[in-house]
C-alpha positions, 0 to 999 in steps of 0.5 A, a space after each residue: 326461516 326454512 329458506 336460511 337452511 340447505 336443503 337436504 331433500 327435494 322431491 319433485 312432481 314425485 309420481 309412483 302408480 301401480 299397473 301402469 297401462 292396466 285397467 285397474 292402475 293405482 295412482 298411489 301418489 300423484 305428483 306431490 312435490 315439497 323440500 325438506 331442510 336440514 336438521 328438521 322434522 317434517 311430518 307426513 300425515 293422511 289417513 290410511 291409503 293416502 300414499 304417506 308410505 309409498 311416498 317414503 319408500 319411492 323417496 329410499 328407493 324400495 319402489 322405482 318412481 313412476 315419474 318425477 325427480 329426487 335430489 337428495 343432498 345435491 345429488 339426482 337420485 335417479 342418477 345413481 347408477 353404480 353399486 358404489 353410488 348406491 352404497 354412499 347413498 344408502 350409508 346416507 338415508 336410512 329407514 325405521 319401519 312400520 312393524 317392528 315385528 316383522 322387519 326384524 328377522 326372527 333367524 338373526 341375533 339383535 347384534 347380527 341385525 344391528 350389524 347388518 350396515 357395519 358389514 355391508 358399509 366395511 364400517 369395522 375392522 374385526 368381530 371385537 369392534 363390530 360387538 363394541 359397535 352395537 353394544 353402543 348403539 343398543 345403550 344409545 337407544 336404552 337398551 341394555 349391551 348383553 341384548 346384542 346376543 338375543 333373539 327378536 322374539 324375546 323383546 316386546 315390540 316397543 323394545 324391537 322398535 328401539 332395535 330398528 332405529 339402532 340399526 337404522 342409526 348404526 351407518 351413521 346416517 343424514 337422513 331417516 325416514 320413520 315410517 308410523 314407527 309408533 303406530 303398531 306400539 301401545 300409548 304408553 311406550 309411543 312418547 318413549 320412541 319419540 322423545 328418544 327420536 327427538 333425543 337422537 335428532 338433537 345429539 346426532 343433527 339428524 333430518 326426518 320425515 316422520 310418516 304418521 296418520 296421528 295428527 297430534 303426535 305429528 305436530 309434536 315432533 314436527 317443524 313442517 306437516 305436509 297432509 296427504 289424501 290420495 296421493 296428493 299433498 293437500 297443505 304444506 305449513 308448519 306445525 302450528 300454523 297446520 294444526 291450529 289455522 287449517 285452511 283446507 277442508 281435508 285437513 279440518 276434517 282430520 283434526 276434528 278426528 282427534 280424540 281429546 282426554 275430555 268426556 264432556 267434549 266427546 260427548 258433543 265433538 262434532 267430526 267434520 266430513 270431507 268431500 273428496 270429489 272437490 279436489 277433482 280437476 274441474 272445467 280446466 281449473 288443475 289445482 296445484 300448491 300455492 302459498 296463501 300465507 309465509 310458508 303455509 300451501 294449499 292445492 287449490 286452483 288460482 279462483 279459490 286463492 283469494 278464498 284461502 286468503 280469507 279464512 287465513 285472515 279469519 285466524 289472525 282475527 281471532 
């Protein structure tokens, strides 16, 4: 059970708006608290805009959060303060990016790229062990040792993703938070990256929130799925539970969305619309996350618990 487990991440009543006092403010994510355990997956789903990556970003710091607090490994995270603090912290949680075109600079070889951290972090003592370095980390995540002199521009972008998750592996980080590190690849190259992320997970005891809007491909690699929309976390659960007994509507609609490799099933698959203006705070009713069953929450309000509770027991009849 989660609880038997230390906790490595713990966000709470996280809140990251944009334009703050302004007309036109975004509430990008509004106040979504959850923990994340050593050693797991959690994956973050919702549809685009929904606030998974901003979530990522104020979690790493490349967004100051608006409100809310990040303990990441014992430690507040709004409580770093010195360069020093910020380098350990940074050594410890690392970041794969979306795009693996454009977070790669075109300017620099993949052995530079890679290296970036091992410099930073002072990691090795003179040009032969840096190019040691790399060309392990480059075979570790099957790439071949004489890419390290190359540019980015003559990889094709499933390549380029490896190249980010071996400088994201490079600092020999706790924590990695892979933002759609799938999503810009063809199908075919998608299950090689994640199975080499679950690989990686095993061999090095890594930790992961896994950033995605494919709701199949989450469950796949995920202990825990957390579902998004708006800015608000919706229902937390593990991956079964989430993705075979949905509780909540928002998450039944994403599901239905799935395409499944059956064309008599296409034909007559049935998308389940959502209603967003349900999940408005009405008549002083404020909805939060409750537990409607061992380790799988909903955001509802506490007259619409017992309703939850219904259709959980509705699963287990089945």
């Amino acid at each position: 059970m989660p609880e038997q487990r230390k906790k490595i991440l713990e966000v709470k009543h996280l809140k990251q708006y944009f334009g703050v006092g302004k007309p036109d403010m975004v509430k990008a994510v509004d106040d979504i608290t959850f923990d994340i355990y050593e050693g797991e997956t959690f994956g973050l789903v919702g549809e685009s805009g929904s606030g998974k990556t901003t979530t990522g970003r104020s979690i790493i710091h490349l967004y100051k959060p608006t409100d809310g607090k990040i303990v990441f490994d014992g430690n507040d995270v709004s409580e770093l303060h010195t360069k020093q603090q910020y380098l350990e912290f940074t050594r410890k949680m690392q970041m794969i990016f979306q795009d693996p075109y454009a977070s790669l600079n075109p300017r620099m070889t993949i052995e530079d790229i890679v290296a970036e951290g091992l410099d930073i972090h002072h990691l090795v003592k003179n040009k032969e062990e840096r190019r040691n370095r790399v060309e392990e980390l480059l075979e570790t995540v099957g790439l071949n040792r004489d890419h390290a002199s190359r540019y980015p521009h003559e990889f094709s972008g499933g390549q380029r993703q490896r190249i980010g998750i071996a400088r994201a592996l490079a600092v020999e980080p706790k924590f990695i938070i892979a933002d759609e590190p799938i999503s810009a690849l063809d199908v075919s190259i998608q299950a090689q990256v994640v199975n080499l992320l679950k690989d990686l997970q095993k061999e090095r005891n890594l930790t992961y929130l896994f950033i995605a809007h494919d709701l199949s491909m989450v469950k796949y690699i995920s202990d825990r799925i957390g579902v998004m929309h708006y800015g608000r976390l919706l229902e937390v659960g593990p991956a079964d539970d989430v993705y075979l007994k949905p509780l909540h509507d928002y998450t039944k609609s994403l599901i239905s969305a799935v395409p499944v490799p059956d064309p008599e099933f296409e034909r007559n698959r049935k998308q389940i619309e959502y209603d967003a203006s349900i999940e408005e705070d009405k008549e002083g009713k404020p909805r939060k996350l409750h537990e409607i069953t061992p380790h799988h929450f909903v955001r509802c309000a506490e007259d619409e618990i017992a309703m939850y509770k219904e259709r959980a027991a509705q699963f287990e009849q089945k």
